[in-house]
N, C-alpha and C positions, 0 to 999 in steps of 0.2 A: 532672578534667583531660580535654580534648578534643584531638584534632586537625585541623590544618588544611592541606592541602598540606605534610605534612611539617614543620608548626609548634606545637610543644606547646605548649599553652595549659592553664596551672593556675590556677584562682582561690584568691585568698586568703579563703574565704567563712569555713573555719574558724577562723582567725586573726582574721578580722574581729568574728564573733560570741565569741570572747578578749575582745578590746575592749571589748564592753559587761558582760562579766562584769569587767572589770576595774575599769573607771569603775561599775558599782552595784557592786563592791565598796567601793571608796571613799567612796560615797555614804552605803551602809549604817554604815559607820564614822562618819561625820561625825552622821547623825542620830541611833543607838544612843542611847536614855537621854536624848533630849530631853525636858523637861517643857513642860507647854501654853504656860508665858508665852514658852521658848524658841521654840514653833512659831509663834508669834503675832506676836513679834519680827521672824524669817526670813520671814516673808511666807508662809509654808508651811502656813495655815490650811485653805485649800481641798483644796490635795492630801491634808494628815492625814484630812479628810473623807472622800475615796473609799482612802486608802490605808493610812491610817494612818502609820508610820513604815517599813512595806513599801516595796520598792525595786520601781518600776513605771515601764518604760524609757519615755520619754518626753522631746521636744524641751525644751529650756528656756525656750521659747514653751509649754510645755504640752501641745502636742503628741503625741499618744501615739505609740509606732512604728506601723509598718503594712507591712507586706509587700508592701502596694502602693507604699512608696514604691523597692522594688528594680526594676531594668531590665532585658529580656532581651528583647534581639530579635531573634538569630539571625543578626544579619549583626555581623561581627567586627572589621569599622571603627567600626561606631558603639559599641558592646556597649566595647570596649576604650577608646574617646574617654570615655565614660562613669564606665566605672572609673578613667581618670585623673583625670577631673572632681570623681568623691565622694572620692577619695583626697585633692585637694586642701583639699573643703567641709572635712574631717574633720582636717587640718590647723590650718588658718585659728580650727577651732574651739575645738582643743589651744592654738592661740596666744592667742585671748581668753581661758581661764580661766585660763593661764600672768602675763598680764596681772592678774588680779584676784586670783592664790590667793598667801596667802608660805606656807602652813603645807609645809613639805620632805615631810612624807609628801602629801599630794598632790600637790605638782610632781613627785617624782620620776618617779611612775607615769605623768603625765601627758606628762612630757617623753620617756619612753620610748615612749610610744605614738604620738607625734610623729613620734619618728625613725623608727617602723615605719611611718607615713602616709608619709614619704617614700620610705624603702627601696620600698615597694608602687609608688607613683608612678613611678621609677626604671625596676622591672621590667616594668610596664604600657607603659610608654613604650617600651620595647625589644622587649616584644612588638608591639605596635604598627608598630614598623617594619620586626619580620621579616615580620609578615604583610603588611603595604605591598609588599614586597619580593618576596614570593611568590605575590602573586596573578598571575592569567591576564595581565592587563590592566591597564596603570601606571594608567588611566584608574576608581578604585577605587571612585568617589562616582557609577558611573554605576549598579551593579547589589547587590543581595545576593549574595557568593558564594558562601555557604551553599545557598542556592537554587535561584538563576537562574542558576545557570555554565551548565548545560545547554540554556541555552533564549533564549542571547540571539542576537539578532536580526543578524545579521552583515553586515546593510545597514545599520542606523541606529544599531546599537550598545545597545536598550533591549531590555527582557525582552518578550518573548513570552507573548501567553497563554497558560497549559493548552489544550490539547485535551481535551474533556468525553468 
């Protein structure tokens, strides 16, 4: 949790890492006890290769996670535009496998982690607009105000550089 001119800002990082314990628990379920022709069937031949029947988070492109693919830049217009952005990817996601899965113990979890992509989207968005609300300057896509509050330019309105 951070502050920002009097705007609390909490990410939902551990609720989000929830989410993938939740979905490879799922995963783990579904694969438990496959035999080879079953992995052969599912298309799942390559990953039993490096993985075995092990749960190793990863796109459904194959994709492995990466740490790199998280954002943080300091300035809390973009940083919060962002988080509503993967809120929705993470969504959109929830709704294709909603589309492909009937088995009820998967939709359930999957539909609840849905409704929490939205609840997060919701809260993201409202923070978003306290912080609109609260900066210096309605003008918000001119500066970092993490930053640059101190150092803009009050002729032209852009940051200034450090003094070395």
């Amino acid at each position: 949790m951070f502050y920002y001119n009097n705007c609390k800002v909490n990410h939902d990082g551990t609720e989000e890492l929830a989410h993938i314990e939740i979905v490879s628990a799922i995963l783990h379920q579904l694969t438990k006890g496959l035999s080879v022709e079953e992995i052969k069937e599912g298309g799942l031949e390559t990953y039993f290769v490096d993985h075995t029947t092990g749960v190793y988070p990863q796109a459904a492109s194959g994709t492995p996670f990466s740490a790199a693919t998280l954002q943080s830049t300091g300035d809390i217009i973009c940083d919060l535009t962002e988080d509503l952005a993967a809120e929705q990817k993470a969504r959109i996601t929830y709704d294709n496998i909603l589309r492909l899965v009937d088995d009820p113990d998967v939709r359930d979890p999957i539909k609840f982690l849905r409704e929490r992509e939205i609840v997060h989207f919701q809260r993201f968005g409202e923070m978003l607009r306290v912080a609109q609300e609260n900066l210096d300057s309605k003008n918000f896509y001119a500066f970092n105000p993490e930053f640059d509050i101190n150092r803009i330019n009050r002729n032209d309105g852009f940051p200034r550089p450090r003094k070395m």
